[in-house]
C-alpha positions, 0 to 999 in steps of 0.5 A: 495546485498541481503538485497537491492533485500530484501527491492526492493521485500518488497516495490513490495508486499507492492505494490501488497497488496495495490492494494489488497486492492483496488479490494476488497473494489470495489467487495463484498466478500463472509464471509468465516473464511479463506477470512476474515483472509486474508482480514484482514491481508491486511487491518491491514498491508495498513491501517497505511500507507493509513490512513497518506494520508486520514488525508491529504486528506479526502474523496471527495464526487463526486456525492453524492458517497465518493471517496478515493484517498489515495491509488493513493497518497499512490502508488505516494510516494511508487514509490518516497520512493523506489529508494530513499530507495535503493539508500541510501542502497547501499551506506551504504552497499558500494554495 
């Protein structure tokens, strides 16, 4: 069914563009009017998602260095959210 392999694909970029985000808060990234468009989009797209898990579990100072572990939580309930996602599809659309 094409909407299920649409929404299974909308879940994988979904995937993709958290790990974007992830890489770009390790490395500095040059200003350029082009990279800052993109890694604006990626921030404005993951941040309602990944702020959920940052009410529930705030920073963690470790050493005097803030850690995030929102994105971790965000990849766990992505990974449970998918099948369960599709599975309701497919019995809706009788697939």
């Amino acid at each position: 069914m094409p909407i299920i392999a649409l929404v299974d694909e909308a879940f994988q970029i979904y995937s993709f563009l958290l790990l974007a985000r992830i890489i770009m808060s390790w490395i500095p990234l040059p200003d350029s009017p082009g990279l800052n468009t993109g890694v604006g989009f990626i921030y404005d797209v993951t941040e309602p998602f990944l702020g959920l898990f940052r009410r529930l579990l705030p920073m963690a100072n470790i050493g005097g260095m803030g850690i995030d572990f929102s994105p971790i939580i965000a990849f766990f309930v992505l990974g449970l959210l998918r099948p369960v996602v599709i599975q309701v599809l497919t019995q809706i659309l009788g697939a």
